[in-house]
VEXKE-572887 format. One record per residue (C-alpha): residue number from 0; residue in one letter; chain; z negated, x negated, y negated. Coordinates in steps of 0.25 Angstrom, whole numbers, m for minus. Layout:
BEGIN
resi resn chain Z X Y
NUM A A Z X Y .
...
This chain:
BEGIN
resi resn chain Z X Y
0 X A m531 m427 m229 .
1 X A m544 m430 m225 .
2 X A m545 m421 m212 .
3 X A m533 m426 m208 .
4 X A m535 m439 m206 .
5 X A m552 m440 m202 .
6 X A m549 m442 m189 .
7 X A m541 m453 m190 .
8 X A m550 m461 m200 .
9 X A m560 m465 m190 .
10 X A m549 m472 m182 .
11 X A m542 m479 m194 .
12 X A m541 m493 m192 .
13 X A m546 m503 m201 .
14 X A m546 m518 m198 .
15 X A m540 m530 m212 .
16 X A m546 m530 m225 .
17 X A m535 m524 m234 .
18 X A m526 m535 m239 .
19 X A m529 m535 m256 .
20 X A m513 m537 m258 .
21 X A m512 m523 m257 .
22 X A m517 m511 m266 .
23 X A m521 m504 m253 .
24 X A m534 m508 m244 .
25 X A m528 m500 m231 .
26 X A m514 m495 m226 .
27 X A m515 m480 m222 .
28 X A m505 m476 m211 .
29 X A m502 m461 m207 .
30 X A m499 m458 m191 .
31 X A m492 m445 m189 .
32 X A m497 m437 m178 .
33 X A m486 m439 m168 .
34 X A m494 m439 m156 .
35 X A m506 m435 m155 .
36 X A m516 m440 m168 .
37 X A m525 m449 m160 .
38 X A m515 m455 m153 .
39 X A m507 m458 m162 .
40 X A m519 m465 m169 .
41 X A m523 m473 m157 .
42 X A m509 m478 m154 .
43 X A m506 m482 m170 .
44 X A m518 m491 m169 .
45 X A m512 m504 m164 .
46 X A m499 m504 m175 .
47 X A m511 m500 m186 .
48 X A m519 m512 m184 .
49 X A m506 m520 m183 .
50 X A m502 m516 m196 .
51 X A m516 m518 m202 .
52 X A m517 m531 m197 .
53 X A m504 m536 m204 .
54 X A m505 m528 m218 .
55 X A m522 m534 m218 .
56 X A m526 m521 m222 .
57 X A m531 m509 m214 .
58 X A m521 m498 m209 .
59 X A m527 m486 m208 .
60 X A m521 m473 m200 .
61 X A m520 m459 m203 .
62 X A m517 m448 m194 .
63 X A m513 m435 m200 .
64 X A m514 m421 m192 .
65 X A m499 m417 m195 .
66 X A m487 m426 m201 .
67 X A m489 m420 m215 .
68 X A m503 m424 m216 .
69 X A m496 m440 m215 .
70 X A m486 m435 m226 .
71 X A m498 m429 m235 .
72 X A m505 m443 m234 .
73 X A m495 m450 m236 .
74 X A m490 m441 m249 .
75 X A m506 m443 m254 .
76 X A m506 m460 m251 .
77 X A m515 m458 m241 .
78 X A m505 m467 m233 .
79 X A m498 m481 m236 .
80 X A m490 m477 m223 .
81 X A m486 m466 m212 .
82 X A m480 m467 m199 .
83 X A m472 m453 m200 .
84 X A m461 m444 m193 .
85 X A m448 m445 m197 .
86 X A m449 m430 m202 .
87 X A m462 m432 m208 .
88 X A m457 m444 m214 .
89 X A m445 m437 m221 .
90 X A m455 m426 m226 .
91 X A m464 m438 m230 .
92 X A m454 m442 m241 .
93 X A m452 m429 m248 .
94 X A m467 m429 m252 .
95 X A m474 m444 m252 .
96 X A m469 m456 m256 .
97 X A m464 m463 m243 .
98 X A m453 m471 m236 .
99 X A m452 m475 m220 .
100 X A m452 m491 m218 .
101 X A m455 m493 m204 .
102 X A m452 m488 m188 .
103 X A m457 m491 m176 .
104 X A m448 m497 m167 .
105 X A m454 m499 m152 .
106 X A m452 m505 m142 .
107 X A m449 m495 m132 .
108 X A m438 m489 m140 .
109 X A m432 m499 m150 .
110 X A m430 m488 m159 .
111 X A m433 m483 m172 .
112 X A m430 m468 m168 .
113 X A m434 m457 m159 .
114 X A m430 m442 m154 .
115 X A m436 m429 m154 .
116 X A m435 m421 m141 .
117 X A m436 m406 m137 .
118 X A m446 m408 m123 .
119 X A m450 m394 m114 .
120 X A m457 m396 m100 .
121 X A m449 m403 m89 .
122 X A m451 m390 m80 .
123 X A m446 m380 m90 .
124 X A m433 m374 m89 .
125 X A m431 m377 m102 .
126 X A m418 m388 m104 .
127 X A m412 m387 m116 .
128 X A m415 m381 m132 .
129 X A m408 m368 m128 .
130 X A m419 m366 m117 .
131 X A m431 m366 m128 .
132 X A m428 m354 m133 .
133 X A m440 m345 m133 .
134 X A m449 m355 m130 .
135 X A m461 m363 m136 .
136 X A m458 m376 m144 .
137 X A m467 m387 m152 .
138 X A m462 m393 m161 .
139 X A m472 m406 m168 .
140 X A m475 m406 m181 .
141 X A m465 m400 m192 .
142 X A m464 m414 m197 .
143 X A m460 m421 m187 .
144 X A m446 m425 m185 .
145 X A m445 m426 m168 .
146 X A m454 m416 m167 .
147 X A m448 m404 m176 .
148 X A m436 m409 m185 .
149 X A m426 m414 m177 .
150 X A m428 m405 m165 .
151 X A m428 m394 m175 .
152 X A m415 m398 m179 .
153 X A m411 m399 m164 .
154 X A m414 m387 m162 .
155 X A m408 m381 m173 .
156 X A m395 m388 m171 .
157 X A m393 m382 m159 .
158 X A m395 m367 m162 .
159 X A m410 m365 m162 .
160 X A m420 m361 m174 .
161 X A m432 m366 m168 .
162 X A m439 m354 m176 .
163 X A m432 m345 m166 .
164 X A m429 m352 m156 .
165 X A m442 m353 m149 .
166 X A m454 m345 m145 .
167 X A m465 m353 m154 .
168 X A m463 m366 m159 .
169 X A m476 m374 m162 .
170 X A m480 m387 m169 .
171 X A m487 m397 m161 .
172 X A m493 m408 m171 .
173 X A m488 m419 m162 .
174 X A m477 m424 m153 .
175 X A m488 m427 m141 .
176 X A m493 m411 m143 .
177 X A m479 m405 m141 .
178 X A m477 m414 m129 .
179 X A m490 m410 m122 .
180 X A m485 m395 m127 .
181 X A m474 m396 m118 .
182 X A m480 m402 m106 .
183 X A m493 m393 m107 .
184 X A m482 m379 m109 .
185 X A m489 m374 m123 .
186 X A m474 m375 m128 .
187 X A m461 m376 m120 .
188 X A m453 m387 m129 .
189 X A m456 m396 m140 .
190 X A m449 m406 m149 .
191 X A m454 m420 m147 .
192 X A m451 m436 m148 .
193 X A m446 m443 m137 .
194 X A m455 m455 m139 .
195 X A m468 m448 m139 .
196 X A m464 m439 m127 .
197 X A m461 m453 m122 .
198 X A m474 m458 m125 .
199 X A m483 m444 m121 .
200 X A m475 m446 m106 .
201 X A m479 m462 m107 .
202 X A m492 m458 m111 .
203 X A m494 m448 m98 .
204 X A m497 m437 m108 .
205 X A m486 m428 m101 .
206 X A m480 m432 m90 .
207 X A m464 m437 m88 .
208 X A m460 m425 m83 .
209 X A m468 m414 m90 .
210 X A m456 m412 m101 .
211 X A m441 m414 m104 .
212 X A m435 m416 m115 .
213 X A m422 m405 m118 .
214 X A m418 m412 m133 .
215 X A m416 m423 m141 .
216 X A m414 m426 m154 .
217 X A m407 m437 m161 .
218 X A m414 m451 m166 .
219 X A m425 m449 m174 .
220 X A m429 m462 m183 .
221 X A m442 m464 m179 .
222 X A m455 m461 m186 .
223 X A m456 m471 m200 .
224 X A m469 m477 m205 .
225 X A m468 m474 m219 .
226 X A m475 m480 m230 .
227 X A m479 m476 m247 .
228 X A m469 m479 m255 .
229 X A m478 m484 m266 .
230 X A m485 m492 m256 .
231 X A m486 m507 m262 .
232 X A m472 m513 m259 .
233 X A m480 m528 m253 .
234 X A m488 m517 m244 .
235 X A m476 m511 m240 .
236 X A m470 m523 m235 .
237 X A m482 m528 m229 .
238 X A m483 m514 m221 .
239 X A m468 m516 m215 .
240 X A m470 m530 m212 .
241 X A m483 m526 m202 .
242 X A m475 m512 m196 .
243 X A m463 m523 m193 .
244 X A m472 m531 m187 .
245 X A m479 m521 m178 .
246 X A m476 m522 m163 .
247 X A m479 m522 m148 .
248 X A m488 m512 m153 .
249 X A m490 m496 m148 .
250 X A m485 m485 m158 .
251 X A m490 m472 m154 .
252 X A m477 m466 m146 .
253 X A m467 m477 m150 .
254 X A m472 m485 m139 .
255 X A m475 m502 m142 .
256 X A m468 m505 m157 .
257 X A m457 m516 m160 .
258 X A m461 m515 m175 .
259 X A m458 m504 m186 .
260 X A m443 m505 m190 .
261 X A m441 m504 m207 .
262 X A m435 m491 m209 .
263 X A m431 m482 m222 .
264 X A m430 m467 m228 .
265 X A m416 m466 m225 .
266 X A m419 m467 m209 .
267 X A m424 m453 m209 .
268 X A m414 m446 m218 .
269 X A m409 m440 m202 .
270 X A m424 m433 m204 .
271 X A m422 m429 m216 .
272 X A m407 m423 m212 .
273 X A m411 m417 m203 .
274 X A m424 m408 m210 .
275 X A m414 m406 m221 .
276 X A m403 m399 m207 .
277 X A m414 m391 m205 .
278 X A m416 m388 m220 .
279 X A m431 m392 m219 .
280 X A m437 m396 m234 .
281 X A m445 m407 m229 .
282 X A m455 m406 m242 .
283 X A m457 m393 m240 .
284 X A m461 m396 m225 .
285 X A m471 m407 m230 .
């Protein structure tokens, strides 16, 4: 666990003495690695020191290489909370002692879900899921839920085994890496989120009219933080109170927050019905 997370401990933030109401002298945080691993750092900072400031006690973030590195922290208690995958999430249950409390709402969207999207470049003759056959395809991480679960199952309910279907399928490591993929032609189609392709075309890393999207899936609820549940009960109300409380803020893709809406297990049982369509164990997968 170490190596994975070095690089990030230099950037940890650490500002209020820890308050002596709680057993804890810091609050640990897990940061997927949607985007790219730095950047997603950089753009956590702002809702970090937000949060510490309201608990009075230093938040400290860690970044992991891969979604399961964030899953074996939290399974060890090297994390009092995670902000994880939907997919991830789910697996996240079968091994470690966790329940999703909170979402992002921003701004921008108003909502508390997303979708996952099948993207080939714009000048390609490619325009459907049937034109992908024989051709190269990324998917993100084989946790992620808009970035390998649903348009697995997409692509599986309309008549294709994606281990057949193309020439080679890759994993990326991140949602910004199968974008840029794309738009640099190492592969011809990958499985995204809408909202960070949003945000890569905002952000001018490819341009508006370097891809197109050819499928979308349904609603996805969106990403949950997730905390212990043998965290200390006044510590976990403390924690939701200072996510409700977070706005006008920048979080990572999301755009500017609106707060963290109080969520539950049961929001993503579609996740979990949907791994169990395509017959996936998800222990085994962690």
């Amino acid at each position: 666990m170490k190596r994975l997370f070095n690089c990030i401990r230099a950037a940890a933030l650490s500002f209020a003495v820890a308050s002596p109401a709680f057993a804890a002298d810091q609050l640990t945080i897990g940061l997927i690695p949607a985007e790219d691993s730095q950047a997603m750092l950089e753009s956590s900072k702002q809702v970090l020191a937000a949060l510490e400031k309201q608990l009075g006690m230093p938040v400290k973030p860690y970044m992991a290489t891969d979604y399961n590195g964030v899953i074996e922290a939290l399974r060890a208690k090297k994390l009092d909370v995670a902000y994880l995958g939907p997919f991830s999430y789910a697996m996240a249950t079968t091994v470690a002692n966790v329940e999703a409390f909170a979402v992002a709402v921003t701004k921008k969207t108003g909502q508390s879900s997303y979708k996952s999207q099948i993207i080939v470049r714009k000048d390609s003759n490619l325009n459907s899921i049937a034109d992908l056959k024989g051709h190269t395809f990324a998917f993100v991480d084989p946790s992620s839920a808009s970035g390998h679960l649903f348009p697995k199952a997409g692509l599986i309910a309309a008549g294709y085994d994606p281990e057949k279907f193309f020439s080679r399928v890759m994993f990326s490591g991140s949602h910004d890496a199968s974008i840029l993929s794309v738009a640099n032609k190492k592969v011809e189609a990958a499985a995204v989120a809408d909202r960070i392709l949003n945000a890569a075309i905002l952000k001018e890393q490819i341009g508006k009219d370097d891809v197109k999207v050819i499928w979308s899936s349904g609603a996805i609820p969106e990403s949950p933080m997730v905390w212990r549940k043998d965290l200390d009960p006044a510590l976990k109300e403390k924690i939701a109170r200072a996510f409700a409380g977070i706005k006008d803020l920048p979080w990572g893709d999301q755009g500017v927050l609106n707060g963290f809406q109080p969520t539950n297990d049961a929001a993503y049982n579609i996740v979990r019905d949907t791994a169990s369509a395509l017959k996936l164990d998800l222990r085994s997968m962690k």
